[in-house]
N, C-alpha and C positions, 0 to 999 in steps of 0.2 A: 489347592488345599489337599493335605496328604490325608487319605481314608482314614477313620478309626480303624486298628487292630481289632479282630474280632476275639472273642473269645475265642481258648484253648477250649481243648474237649469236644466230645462229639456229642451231634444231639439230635433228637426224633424230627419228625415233619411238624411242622408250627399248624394245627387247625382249628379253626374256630369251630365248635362242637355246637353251640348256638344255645345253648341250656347253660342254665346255672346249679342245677340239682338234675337227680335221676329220677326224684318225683314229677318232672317233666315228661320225659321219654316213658313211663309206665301211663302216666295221664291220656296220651298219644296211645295207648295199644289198648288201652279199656274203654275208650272210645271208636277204632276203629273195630273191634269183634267183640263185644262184650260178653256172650254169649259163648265165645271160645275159653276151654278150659287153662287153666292158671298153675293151678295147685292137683295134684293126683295124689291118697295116699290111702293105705290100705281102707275099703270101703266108704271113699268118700271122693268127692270131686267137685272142686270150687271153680265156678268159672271166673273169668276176670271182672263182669258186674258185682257179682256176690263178694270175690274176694276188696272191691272197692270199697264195698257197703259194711265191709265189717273192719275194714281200717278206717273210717269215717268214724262209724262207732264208737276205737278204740280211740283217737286222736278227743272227741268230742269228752269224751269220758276220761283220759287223761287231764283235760285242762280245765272240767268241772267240778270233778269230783275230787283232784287230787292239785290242780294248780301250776300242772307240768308245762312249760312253756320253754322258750328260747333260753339257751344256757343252761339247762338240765341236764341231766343222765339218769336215764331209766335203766334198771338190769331186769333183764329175763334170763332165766332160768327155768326153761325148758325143750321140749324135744324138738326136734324139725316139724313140718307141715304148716297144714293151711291155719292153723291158728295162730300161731309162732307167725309166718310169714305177716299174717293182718297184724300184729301187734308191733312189728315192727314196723311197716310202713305207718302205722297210723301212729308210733310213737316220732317219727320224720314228720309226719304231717302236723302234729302238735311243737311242731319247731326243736325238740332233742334230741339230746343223740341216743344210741340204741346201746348197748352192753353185754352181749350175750356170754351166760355161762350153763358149762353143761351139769345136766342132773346128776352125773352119776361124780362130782366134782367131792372130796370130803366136807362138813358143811365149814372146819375150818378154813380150808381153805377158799370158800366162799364168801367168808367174814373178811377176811385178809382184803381178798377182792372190793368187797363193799366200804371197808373204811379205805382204801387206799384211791377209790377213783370217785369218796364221797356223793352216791348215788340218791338222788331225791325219791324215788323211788323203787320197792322191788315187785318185778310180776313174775310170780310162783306158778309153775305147772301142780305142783301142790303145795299150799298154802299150810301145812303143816310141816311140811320138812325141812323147815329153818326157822329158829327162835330168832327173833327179828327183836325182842323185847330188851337186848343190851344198846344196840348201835341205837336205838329210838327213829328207824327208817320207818317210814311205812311201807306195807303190801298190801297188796291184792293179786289174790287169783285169775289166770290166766283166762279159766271160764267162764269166770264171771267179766271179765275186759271185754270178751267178745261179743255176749251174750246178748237177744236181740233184745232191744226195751219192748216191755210186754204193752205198754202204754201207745209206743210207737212213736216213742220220743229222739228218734234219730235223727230226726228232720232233714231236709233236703242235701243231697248230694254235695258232701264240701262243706258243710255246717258247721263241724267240729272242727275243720281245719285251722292252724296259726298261720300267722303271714307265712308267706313264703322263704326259706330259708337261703341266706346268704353264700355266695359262694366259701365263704372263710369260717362260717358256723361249723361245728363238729357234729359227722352225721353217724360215727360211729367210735364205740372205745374195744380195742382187743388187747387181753391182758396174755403174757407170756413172762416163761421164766426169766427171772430177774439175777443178776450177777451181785447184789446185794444181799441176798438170802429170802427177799421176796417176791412175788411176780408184780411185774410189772406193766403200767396201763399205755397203747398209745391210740392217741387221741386223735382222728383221719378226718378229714375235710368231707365236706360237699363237693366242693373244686376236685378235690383227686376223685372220688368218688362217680363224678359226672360224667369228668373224664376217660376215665380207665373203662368204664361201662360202655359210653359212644365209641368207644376206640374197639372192645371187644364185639360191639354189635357192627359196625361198620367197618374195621379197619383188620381184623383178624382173621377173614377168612371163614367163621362157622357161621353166619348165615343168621338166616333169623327163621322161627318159628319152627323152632328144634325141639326132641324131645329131652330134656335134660335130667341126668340122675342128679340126687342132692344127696351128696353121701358121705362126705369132710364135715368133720366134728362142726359145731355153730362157733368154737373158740380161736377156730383155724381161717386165717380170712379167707381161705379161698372158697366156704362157702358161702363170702358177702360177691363171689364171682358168680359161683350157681347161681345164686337168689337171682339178682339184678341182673345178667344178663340174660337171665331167661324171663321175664316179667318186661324187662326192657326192649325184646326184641320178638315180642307173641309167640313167645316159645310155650312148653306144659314145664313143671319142675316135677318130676316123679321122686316120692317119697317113700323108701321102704321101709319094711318094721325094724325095729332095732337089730334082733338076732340076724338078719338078712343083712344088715349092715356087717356084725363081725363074724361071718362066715364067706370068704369067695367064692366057695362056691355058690353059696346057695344067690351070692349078687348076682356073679354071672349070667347064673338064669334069671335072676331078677332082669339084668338087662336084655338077652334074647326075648324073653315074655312079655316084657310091657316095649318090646322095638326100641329100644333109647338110643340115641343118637349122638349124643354129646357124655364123656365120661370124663370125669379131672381125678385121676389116682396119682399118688408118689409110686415115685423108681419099685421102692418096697414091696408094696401093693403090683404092683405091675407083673412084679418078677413071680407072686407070688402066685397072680393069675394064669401066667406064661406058663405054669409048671402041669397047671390041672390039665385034667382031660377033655374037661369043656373049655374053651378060652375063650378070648376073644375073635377068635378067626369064625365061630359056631353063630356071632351076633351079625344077622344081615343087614341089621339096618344100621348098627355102627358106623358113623364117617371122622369122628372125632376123639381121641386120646391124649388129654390135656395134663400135662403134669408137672410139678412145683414144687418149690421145697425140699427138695433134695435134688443131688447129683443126678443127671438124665444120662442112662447108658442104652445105648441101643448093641443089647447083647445077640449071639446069637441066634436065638430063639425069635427076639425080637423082631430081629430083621427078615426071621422068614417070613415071618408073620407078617410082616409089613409089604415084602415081595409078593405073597400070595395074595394079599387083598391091597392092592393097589389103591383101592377107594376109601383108604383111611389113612386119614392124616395126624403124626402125632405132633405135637408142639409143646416145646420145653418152653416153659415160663420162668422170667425170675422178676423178682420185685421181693426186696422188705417188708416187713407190714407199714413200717416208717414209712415207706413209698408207695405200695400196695402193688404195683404192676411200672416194671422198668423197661424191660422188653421182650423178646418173646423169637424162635425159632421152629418155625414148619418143614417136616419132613415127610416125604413119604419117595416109595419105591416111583410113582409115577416123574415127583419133581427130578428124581436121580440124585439128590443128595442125602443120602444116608450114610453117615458113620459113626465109629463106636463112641467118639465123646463128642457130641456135637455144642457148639457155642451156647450161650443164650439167649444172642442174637443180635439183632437191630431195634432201637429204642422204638418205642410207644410213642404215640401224640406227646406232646406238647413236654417231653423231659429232655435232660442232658446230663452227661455222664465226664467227670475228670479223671482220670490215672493219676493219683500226685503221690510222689516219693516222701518221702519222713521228712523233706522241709516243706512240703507242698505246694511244688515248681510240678509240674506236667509231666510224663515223661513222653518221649516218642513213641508211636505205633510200634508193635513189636517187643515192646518192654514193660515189665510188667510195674505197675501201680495199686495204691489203695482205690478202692472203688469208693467217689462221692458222688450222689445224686443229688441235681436239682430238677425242678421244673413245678410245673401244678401239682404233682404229688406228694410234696415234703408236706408230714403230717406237721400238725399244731406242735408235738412234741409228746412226752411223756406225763405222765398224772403228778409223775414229781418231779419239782423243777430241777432240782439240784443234774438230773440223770441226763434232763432236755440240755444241758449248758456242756455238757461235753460230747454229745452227740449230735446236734444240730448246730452247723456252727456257720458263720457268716459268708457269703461264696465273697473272695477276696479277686475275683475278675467280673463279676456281676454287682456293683453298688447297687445294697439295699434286699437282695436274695439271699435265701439259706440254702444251705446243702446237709441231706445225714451225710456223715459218716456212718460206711455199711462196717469195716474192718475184715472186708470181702479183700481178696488179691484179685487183679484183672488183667489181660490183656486185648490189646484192640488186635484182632487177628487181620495185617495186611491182605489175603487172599480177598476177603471178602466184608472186610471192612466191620464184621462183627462183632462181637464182646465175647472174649472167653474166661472163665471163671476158674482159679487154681486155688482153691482152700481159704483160709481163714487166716487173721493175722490173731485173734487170740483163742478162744480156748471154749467158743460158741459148739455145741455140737445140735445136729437134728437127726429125732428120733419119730420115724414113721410122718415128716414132714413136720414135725415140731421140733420150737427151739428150745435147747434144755441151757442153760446154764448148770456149770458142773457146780460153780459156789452154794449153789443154793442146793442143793442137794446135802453137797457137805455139811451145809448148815444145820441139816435135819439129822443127820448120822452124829453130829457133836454132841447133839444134845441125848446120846446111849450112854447109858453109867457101861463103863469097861472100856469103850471109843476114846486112843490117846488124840490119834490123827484120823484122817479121811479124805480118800480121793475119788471121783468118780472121771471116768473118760470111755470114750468110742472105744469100740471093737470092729472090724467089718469082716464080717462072715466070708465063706470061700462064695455066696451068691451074690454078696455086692452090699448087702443086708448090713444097716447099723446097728450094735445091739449097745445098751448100759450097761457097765463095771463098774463094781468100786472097788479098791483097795483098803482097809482096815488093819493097825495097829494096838498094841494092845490086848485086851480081855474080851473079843465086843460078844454081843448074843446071835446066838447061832442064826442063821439066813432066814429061815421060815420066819423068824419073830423081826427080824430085822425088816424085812419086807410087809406081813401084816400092819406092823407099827407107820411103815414109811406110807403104804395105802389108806391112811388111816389120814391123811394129811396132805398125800399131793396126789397128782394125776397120775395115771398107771404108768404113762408113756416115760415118766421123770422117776418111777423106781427101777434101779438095776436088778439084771435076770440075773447077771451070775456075781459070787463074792468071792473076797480071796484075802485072806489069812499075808499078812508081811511082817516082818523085824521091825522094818522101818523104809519108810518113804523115800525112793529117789531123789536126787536133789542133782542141779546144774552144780557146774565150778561155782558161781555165786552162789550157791546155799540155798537156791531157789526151788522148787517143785518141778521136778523134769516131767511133766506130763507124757513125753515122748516115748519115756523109760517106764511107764506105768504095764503092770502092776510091782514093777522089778523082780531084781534075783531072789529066788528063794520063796518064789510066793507060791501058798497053796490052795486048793479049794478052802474058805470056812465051812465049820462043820453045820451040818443039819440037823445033829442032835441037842440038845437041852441039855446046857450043863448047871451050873450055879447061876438061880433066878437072878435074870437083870431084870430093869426096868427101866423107862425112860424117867430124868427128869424132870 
């Protein structure tokens, strides 16, 4: 009898993780140290009993007080730490999934968010900095979620808990610019989630019971990697103050001073570190430099740095939010492979990865393909279905499996069998490890009285740095007000730093938007002065 054909494509090691949820694997570490610390943030420190005790709490009080259970979505909105952290395990423990958005988000664009991923509830770090009274959602306060009952009505450990959540339940929603005009939600499993967390605690190398920074935005998944892996593997999560977050230097010394161990920065960040006079070579307890989301270059700087302390390892990740973690590349001076553009690697537990050409036939190793992922990662999909139907789409060598489509280019590097990544098939850029959709930007510049047309696209600096552009048409309003107006609505990372004055927009032979060609001939700074009041529509 002649074998099944296996699937084309290559694919991670098959293991059985033995959990269904990550509230597993933390149940496992506050049992065995309970008394060891969890959470670290400016004057305060939660150990892992304490931090159990106030996601019981919150799980208990979600599903009394407000009715939050299985097939929900909670949003928070608020900062990192140990409060944030119990609100969201204890919004897991009450069977929903979690939503994070950050504070300093405009509140429109917070609304956008809430009607678009229809959130049964919001938990406010302040409870007056969103009118909640049109969408008819309720809130509550974040202080109040955690707050102990003065009655002592918390009752027994795992009281508030809902059943245990299913592997195919949604344990989280991250929203990102959307190529629609709005951002858009995706919807991430327990199953990827379980996964990707046993595979970082067990299967990647950093160890367990680390000191971890948490320092990626709450909107960026990589810090659903912080969180749970460090919780999942008796690590501490160290929490800085906001301003220590947007300044490197003053991180840096954040991480010499409290010894951290584990750090996950983009390229960007990295390069930005690489430059100061403190760096990361000054941190002795440093073993780990995790980074994602952008293109990983190990410059020269880099690499001395890497030669000089042998005892640090940096590792390129890459994963979609769609997928969350796909696979991953470890370097350091001691393994001997360091170079300037290194892969992304060798797949993670339990995924697989196809190269397919524009008819979606496989190509050979050595050639380059679109990038589809399957395996336990492929999120639920999108908040709107219309978006889920042409991005997840049926794997056609696997009956009954789905695959994203990333619109990633790849090739499988014969040397070493690993995944290497060559740009984008459309017009996706990331800025400081976020993804921007340029449409949606343009959407917001259209709506300036004077604005004919609008384009925004990447620039990359002589440091390797991505920065936003746009191009402008027309009458529009000088920069300062174009900007103010644009912060007023969307995230910092999605307004352009520089503008530029054109005739008219590039166009292909088809008539089409040369992005390539952006900002074209003839184009100048816009001006910074105030001419004749615009306003927005």
């Amino acid at each position: 009898m002649t074998a099944p054909t296996p699937p084309p494509g290559h694919a991670g090691p098959v293991v059985d993780t033995g959990v269904s949820s990550v509230l597993e694997l933390i149940d496992r570490e506050v049992a065995a140290h309970p008394g060891a610390p969890a959470v670290r943030e400016p004057g305060r420190e939660v150990s892992y009993a304490e931090l159990d005790r106030l996601a019981d709490t919150v799980a208990g009080r979600l599903g009394s007080d407000f009715g939050i259970g299985r097939g929900d979505t909670v949003l928070i909105a608020a900062r990192a730490g140990a409060d944030f952290t119990a609100a969201v395990l204890g919004t897991l423990r009450a069977g929903a999934a979690y939503l994070p958005v950050d504070t300093t988000y405009p509140p429109e664009r917070i609304e956008q968010i809430l009607r678009a991923s229809s959130a049964q509830l919001l938990v406010l770090a302040d409870p007056e900095a969103l009118d909640t009274s049109a969408s008819g959602t309720r809130a509550t306060g974040l202080a109040a979620l955690v707050a102990p009952d003065p009655a002592g009505g918390a009752g027994a450990a795992g009281a508030g808990r809902g059943p245990a959540p299913a592997p195919e339940d949604a344990a989280y929603v991250i929203f990102s610019s959307g190529s629609t005009g709005r951002p858009k939600g995706i919807v991430q499993t327990h199953r990827c989630l379980a996964n990707f967390i046993s595979w970082q605690v067990d299967g990647s190398g950093l160890g367990r019971g680390r000191r971890v920074l948490q320092v990626a935005p709450l909107t960026f998944d990589v810090s659903v990697q912080e969180v749970f892996y460090t919780l999942a593997s008796g690590g501490c999560l160290y929490v800085p103050e906001p301003h220590v977050r947007r300044d490197p230097r003053d991180l840096i010394d954040f991480v010499i001073d409290e010894r951290i161990e584990v750090v996950d920065f983009p390229q960007s960040l990295i390069d930005v570190v690489m430059a100061l006079p403190t760096s990361f070579e000054h941190a002795p307890d440093l073993r780990h430099i995790i980074s994602a989301g952008e293109t990983v270059r190990v410059t020269e700087a880099l690499e001395g740095l890497l030669t000089r302390r042998p005892d640090i390892t940096l590792h390129n990740h890459y994963g979609p939010a769609e997928n969350h973690m796909v696979a991953s590349h470890s370097m350091s001076a001691a393994a001997g492979n360091l170079e300037p553009r290194p892969p992304v690697g060798s797949l993670v537990w339990n995924t697989y990865v196809y190269l397919l050409d524009e008819q979606g036939v496989p190509v050979p190793d050595g050639e380059v393909g679109e990038v589809y992922i399957g395996g336990v990662g492929v999120a639920l999909g999108y908040t709107d279905p219309e978006l889920s139907r042409t991005a997840f789409v049926p794997d056609p060598f696997r009956p009954g499996e789905r695959l994203y489509r990333t619109r990633d280019r790849g090739v499988w590097r014969a040397a070493d069998r690993t995944l290497g990544l060559l740009g984008r098939m459309d017009d996706l850029i990331k800025i400081r490890g976020n993804a921007v959709e340029p449409r949606e930007v343009e959407a917001r510049l259209a709506d300036f009285a004077g604005v004919k047309d609008a384009a925004a696209f990447p620039v990359v600096r002589a440091d390797g740095a991505v920065e936003l552009h746009a191009a402008l048409t027309g009458d529009p309003p000088p920069a300062p007000e174009l900007r103010r107006a644009l912060l007023a609505v969307l995230p910092d990372y999605m307004v352009p730093v520089r503008w530029w004055l054109v005739d008219g927009l590039p166009v292909s032979p088809n008539g089409k938007l040369d992005r390539k060609a952006l900002p074209g001939d003839g184009a100048r700074p816009l001006s910074l002065v105030p001419h004749q009041a615009k306003s927005s529509r």
